[in-house]
C-alpha positions in Angstrom: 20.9 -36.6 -48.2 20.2 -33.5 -50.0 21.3 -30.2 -49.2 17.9 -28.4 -48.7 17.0 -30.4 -45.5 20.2 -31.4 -43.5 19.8 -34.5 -41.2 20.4 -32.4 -38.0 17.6 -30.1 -38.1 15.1 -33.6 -38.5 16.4 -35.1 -35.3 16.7 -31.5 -33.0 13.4 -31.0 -31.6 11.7 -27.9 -32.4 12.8 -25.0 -29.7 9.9 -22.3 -28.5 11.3 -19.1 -27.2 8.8 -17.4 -25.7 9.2 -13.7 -24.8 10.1 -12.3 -21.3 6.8 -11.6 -19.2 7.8 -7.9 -17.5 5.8 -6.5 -14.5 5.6 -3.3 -13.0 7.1 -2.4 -9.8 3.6 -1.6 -8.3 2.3 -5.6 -9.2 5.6 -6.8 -8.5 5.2 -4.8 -5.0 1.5 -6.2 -4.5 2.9 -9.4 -5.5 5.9 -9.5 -2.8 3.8 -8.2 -0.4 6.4 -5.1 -0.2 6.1 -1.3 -0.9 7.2 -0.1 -4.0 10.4 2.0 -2.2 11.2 -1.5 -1.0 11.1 -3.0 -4.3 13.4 -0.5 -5.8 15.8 -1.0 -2.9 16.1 -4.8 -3.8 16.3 -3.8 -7.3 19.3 -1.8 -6.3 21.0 -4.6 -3.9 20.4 -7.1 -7.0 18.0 -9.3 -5.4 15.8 -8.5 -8.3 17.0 -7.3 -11.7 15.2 -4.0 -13.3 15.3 -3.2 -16.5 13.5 0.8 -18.0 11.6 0.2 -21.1 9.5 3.1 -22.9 6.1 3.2 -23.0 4.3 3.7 -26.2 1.2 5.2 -24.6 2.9 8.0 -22.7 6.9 7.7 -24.4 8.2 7.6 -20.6 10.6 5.2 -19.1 8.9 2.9 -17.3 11.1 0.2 -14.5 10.0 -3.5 -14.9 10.9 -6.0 -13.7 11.0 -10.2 -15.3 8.4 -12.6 -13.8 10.3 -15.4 -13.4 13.0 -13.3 -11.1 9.9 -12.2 -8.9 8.3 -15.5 -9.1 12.0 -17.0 -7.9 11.6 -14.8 -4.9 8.3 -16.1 -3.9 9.4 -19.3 -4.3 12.1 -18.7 -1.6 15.2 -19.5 -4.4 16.7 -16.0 -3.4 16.8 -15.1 0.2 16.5 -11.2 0.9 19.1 -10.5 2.7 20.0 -7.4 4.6 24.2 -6.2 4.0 26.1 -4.8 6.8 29.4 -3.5 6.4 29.1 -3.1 2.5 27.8 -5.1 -0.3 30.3 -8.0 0.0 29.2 -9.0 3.4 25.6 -10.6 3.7 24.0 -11.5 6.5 20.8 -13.2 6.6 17.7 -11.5 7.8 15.7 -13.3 10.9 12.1 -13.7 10.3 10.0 -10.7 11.6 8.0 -10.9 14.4 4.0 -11.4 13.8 2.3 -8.0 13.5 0.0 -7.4 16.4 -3.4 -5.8 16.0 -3.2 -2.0 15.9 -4.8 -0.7 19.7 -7.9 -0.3 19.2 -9.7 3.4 19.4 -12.2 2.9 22.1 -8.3 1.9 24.6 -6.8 5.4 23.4 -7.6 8.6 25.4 -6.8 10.6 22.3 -7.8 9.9 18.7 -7.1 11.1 15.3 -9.8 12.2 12.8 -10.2 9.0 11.3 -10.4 6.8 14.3 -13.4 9.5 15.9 -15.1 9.1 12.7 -14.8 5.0 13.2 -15.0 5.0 16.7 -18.5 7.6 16.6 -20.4 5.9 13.4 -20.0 9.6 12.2 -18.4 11.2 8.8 -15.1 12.5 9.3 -16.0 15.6 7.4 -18.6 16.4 9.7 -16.6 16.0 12.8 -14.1 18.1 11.0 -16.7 20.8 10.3 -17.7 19.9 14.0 -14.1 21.2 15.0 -14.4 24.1 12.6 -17.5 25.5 13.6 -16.1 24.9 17.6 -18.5 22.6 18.6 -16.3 19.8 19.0 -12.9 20.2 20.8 -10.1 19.2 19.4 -6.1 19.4 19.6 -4.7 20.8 16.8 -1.0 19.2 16.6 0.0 20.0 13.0 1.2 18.1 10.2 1.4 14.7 11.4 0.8 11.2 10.9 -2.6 10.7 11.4 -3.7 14.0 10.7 -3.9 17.5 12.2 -6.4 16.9 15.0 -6.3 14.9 18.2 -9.9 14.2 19.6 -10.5 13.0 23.0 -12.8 10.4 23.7 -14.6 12.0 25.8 -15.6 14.8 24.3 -16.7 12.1 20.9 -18.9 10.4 24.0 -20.2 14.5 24.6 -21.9 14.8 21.2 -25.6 14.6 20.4 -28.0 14.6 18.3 -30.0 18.5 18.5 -33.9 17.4 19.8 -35.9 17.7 16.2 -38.5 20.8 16.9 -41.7 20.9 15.8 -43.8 23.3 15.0 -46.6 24.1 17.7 -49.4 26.5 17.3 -50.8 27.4 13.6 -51.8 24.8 11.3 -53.0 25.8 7.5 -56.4 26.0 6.6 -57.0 25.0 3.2 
């Protein structure tokens, strides 16, 4: 045997280490199916490991997260879990109910801007110049979910189109 080439590295098979994949906490949130707060908040419980890295682009710290951790939650290898009485005591977390369809706007007496301009066919910006130039009543209810403005549906069922006028009388002679 010579001493360049031992006998133990001809019989070890060759070992590939392959760098971590990292995601952001905006794909790993898209990913999960989770907001990003929500992400963070498992981060923090240690269902999911973080880890800041710089970025050379823009030299700020940047949270990512490993693949393989987020793609061992998917798989269903770590439960979430919700704690209640401190971090020792875990207790896990029934399955949420199925989300039901949101009402729909034509059910409500009241809408918001958005679900006029759905439930109408029109722009919301011209129902909202609509309620600025007081042609259209609305509630004004202040910074809110939603929106400012409350609409009723009845006064959305109120609106229409001004009768096009033509003109009557002189024609041009050319």
């Amino acid at each position: 045997m010579s001493k360049s080439k031992p006998a133990y590295r001809s019989s070890a098979s060759a070992v590939v280490t392959r760098a971590p994949e990292y995601l952001s906490k905006e794909i790993v949130a898209k990913r999960l199916g989770l907001s990003v707060r929500r992400v963070l908040e498992l981060s923090a419980r240690g269902t999911l490991k973080r880890r800041a890295v710089v970025d050379p682009g823009t030299k700020r710290k940047q949270t990512v997260f490993r693949a393989d951790d987020v793609a061992a939650v998917i798989d269903g290898q770590k439960r979430l879990v919700a704690y209640r009485g401190g971090a020792d005591v875990a207790a896990a977390v029934p399955p949420l109910p199925a989300i039901s369809a949101p009402p729909q706007a034509h059910n409500k007496p009241w809408l918001t801007l958005d679900e006029a301009a759905e439930y109408s066919g029109l722009p919301a910006s011209f129902l909202l110049q609509m309620i600025g130039d007081r042609r259209l009543a609305a509630l004004d209810v202040g910074v809110r979910a939603g929106g400012r403005y409350r609409i009723s549906r009845r006064a959305i069922d109120a609106i229409e189109a001004p009768i096009a006028q033509t003109r009557v009388g002189k024609s041009r002679a050319v």
